[in-house]
C-alpha positions in Angstrom: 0.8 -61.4 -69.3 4.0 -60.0 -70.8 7.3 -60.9 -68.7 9.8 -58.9 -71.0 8.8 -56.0 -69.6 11.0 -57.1 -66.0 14.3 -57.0 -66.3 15.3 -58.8 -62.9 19.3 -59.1 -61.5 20.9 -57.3 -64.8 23.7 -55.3 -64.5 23.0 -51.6 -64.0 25.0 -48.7 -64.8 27.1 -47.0 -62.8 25.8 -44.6 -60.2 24.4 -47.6 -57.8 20.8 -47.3 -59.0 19.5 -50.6 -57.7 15.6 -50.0 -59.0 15.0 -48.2 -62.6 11.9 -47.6 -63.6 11.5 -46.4 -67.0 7.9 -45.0 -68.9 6.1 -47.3 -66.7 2.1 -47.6 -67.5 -0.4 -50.2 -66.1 -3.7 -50.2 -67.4 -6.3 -52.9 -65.7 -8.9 -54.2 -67.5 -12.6 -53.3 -66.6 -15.1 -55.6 -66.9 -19.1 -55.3 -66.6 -20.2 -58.9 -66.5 -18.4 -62.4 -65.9 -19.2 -63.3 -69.7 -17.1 -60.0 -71.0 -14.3 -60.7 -68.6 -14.4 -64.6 -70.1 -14.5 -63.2 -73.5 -11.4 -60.9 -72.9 -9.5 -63.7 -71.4 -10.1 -66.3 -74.3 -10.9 -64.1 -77.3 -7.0 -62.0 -78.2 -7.6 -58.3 -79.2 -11.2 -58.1 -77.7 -11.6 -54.2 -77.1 -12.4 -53.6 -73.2 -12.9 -50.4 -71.3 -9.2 -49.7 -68.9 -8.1 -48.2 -66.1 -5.0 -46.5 -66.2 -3.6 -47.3 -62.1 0.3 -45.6 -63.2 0.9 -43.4 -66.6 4.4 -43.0 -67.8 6.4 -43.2 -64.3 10.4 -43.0 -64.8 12.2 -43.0 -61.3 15.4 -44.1 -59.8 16.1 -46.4 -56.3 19.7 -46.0 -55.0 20.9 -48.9 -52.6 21.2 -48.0 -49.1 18.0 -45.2 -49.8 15.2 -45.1 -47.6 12.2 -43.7 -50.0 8.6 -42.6 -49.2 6.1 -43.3 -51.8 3.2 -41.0 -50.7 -0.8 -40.5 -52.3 -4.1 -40.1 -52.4 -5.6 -43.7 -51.9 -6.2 -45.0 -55.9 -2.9 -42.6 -56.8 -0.8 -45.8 -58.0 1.4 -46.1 -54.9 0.9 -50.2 -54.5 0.7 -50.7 -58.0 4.0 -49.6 -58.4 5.3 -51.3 -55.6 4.0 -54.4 -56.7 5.8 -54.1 -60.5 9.3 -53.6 -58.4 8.8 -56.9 -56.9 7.8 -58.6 -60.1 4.3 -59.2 -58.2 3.0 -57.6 -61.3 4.2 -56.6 -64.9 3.9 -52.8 -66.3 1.9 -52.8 -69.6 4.1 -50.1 -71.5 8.5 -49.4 -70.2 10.8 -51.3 -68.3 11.6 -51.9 -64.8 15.3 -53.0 -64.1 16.2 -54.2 -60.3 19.3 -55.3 -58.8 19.2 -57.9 -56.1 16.6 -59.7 -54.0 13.4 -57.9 -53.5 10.9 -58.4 -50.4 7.7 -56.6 -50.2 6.0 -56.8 -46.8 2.3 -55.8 -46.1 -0.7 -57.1 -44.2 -1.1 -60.2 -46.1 2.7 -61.3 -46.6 1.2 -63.4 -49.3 1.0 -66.1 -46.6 -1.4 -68.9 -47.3 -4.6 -68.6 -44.5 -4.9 -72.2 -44.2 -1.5 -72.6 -42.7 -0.2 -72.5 -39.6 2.2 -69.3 -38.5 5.2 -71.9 -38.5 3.9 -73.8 -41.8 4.7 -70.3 -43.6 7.5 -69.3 -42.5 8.6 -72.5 -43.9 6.4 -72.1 -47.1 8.0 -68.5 -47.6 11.6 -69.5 -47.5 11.4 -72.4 -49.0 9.7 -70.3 -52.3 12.9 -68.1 -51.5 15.1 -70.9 -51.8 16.3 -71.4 -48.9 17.5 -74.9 -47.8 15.9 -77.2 -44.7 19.1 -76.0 -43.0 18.8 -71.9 -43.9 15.4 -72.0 -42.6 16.1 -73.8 -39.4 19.0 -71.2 -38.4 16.5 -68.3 -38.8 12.7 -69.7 -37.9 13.0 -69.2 -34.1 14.3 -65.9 -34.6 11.3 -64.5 -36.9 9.0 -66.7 -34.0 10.6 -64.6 -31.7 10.1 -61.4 -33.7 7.1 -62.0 -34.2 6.0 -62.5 -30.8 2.3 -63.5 -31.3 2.7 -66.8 -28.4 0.8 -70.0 -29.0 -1.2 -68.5 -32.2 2.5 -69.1 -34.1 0.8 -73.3 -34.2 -2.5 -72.2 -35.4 -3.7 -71.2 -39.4 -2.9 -67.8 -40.0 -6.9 -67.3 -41.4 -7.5 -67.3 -37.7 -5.3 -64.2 -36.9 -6.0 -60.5 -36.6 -4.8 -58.1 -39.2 -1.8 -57.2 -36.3 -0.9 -60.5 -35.8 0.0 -61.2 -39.8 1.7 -57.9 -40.1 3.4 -59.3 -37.0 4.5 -62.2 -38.6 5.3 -60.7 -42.4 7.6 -58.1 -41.0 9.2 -61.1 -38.9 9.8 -63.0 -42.0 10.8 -60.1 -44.6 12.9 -58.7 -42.3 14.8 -61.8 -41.3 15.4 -63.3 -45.4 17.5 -60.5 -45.4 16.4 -58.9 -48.5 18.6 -56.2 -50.7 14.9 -54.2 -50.8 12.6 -54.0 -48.7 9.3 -52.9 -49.5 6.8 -52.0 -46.6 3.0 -51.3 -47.8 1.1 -50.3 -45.3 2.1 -53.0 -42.5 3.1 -51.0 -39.7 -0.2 -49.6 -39.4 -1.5 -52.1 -38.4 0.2 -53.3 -35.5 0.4 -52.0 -32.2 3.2 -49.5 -31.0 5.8 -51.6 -29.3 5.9 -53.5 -32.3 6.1 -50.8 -34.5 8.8 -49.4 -32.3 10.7 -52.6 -32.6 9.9 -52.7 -36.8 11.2 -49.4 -37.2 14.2 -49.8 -35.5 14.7 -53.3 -37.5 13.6 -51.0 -40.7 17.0 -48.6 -39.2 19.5 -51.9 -39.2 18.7 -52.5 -42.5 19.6 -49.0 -43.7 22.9 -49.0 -41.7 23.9 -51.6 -43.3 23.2 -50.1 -47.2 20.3 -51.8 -47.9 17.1 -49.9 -49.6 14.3 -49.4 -48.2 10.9 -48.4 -49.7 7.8 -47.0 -47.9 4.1 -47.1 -49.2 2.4 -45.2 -46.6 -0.1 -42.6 -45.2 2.0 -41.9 -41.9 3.9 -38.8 -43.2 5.7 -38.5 -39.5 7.3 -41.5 -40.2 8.1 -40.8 -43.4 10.1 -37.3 -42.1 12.0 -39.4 -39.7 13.0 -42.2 -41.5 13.2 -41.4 -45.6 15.6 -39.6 -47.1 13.4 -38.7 -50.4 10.0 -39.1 -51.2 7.9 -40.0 -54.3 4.6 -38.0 -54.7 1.7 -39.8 -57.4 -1.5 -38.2 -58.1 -3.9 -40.7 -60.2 -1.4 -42.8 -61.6 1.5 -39.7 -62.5 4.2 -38.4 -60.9 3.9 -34.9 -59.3 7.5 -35.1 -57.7 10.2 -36.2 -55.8 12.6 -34.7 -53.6 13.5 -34.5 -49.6 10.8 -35.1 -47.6 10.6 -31.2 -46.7 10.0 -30.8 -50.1 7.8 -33.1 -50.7 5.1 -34.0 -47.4 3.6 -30.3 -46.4 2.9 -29.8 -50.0 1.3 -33.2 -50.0 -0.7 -32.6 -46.8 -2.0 -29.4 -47.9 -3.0 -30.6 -51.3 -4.8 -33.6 -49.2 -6.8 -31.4 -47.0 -7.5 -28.9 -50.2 -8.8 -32.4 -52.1 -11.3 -33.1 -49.0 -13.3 -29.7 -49.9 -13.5 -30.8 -53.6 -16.1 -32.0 -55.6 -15.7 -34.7 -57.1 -15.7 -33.5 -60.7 -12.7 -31.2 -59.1 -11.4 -34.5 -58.1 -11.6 -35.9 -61.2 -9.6 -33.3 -63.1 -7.0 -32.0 -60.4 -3.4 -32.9 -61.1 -1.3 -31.0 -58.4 1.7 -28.6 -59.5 4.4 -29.4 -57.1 5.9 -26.0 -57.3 2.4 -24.6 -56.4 1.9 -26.3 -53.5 5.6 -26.1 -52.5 5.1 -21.8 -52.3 1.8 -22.5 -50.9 3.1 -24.7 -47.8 6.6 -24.6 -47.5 
């Protein structure tokens, strides 16, 4: 895996761009059997069949900017939120971000065999944070969190609710520069995802940016102030969300009558579907 294609914590130009993300492609590898996959990994230059998941992406993230990354599902969306956090690395262009990066979804990249407690712990600590850090904000995120006795037991034993529960509780209280939620708040119930939203609000008041990877367009209108559209790996376009989600709804209920060698080929025109639904 190449690393020189993340730039993290450089010095950006002027303008307060905290994320830049320039000509970014990802292609995935596909494999047919175990032996080909163990032949790419050991054998350099072995010729493989690819998916391309994002294909020449340039955007900008300004700090204090709440952003809605919205598509079809396979359109790129966690990909790309994954090669902001350094989870992943692009194959082709350069992503520059400035500060600390948190991304937050069902899994919070918690290990199952711990307890709740035993990861907040095992979170920070990969974070940094000192035995002293960590024991002026743990009974906080336990308090976020608000999942009772289960906070003792292994977080294999919880509901999908009860980790987003406990992710949010922890990325929301390392205090990150960006936050990027994937999905999470759909998961849990709605007085927590009250409470979440209204944390997700504190952090924008106070300039820091927020991205979200999601299918719930309402929030999206409330909360972002521009939204990212990608259609099989490419960028359609970005703009407010009045620009940006009827155009995307229509096109999604238009893609449900399709075929799917209509699927296949179909790259929405965002001025189209703008005059269409607007």
């Amino acid at each position: 895996m190449n690393t020189d294609n993340i730039l993290k914590n450089e010095s950006l130009p002027a303008g307060e761009d905290v994320v830049v993300c320039s000509h970014i492609t990802k292609d995935y590898p596909l494999y047919s059997t175990f032996g080909e996959k163990l032949k790419g990994l050991l054998i350099k230059n072995t010729r493989v069949s690819t998916f391309r998941a994002l294909d020449d992406i340039s955007l900008t993230m300004k700090k204090g900017e709440c952003v809605g990354l919205v598509g079809l599902n396979g359109s790129g969306k966690s990909t790309l939120a994954s090669i902001i956090t350094g989870i992943t690395t692009p194959t082709k262009g350069t992503v520059s971000v400035k500060g600390e990066v948190s991304m937050l979804c069902a899994s919070s990249g918690m290990r199952p065999q711990l307890s709740g407690v035993d990861n907040i712990r095992f979170k920070c600590l990969l974070l940094g944070f000192n035995e002293k850090q960590i024991k002026e904000i743990e009974q906080d995120i336990i308090d976020f969190a608000d999942i009772g006795i289960h906070i003792n037991q292994p977080v294999k034993t919880y509901s999908s609710g009860m980790r987003s529960r406990l992710g949010f509780a922890i990325s929301a209280h390392i205090n990150p520069d960006i936050l990027i939620v994937d999905e999470a708040l759909a998961v849990g119930d709605s007085s927590f995802t009250e409470k979440s939203l209204a944390k997700v609000d504190e952090f924008k008041e106070s300039g820091k940016t927020i991205v979200f990877v999601s299918h719930a367009v309402t929030t999206m209108t409330s909360f972002c102030d521009r939204v990212i559209w990608i259609n099989q790996g490419k960028l359609v376009g970005a703009g407010t969300p009045d620009e940006i989600i009827k155009p995307y709804c229509g096109f999604a209920r238009e893609f449900n009558g399709m075929t799917n060698e209509q699927r296949k080929s179909i790259m929405p025109d965002l001025k189209e579907y703008q005059e269409k639904y607007c």
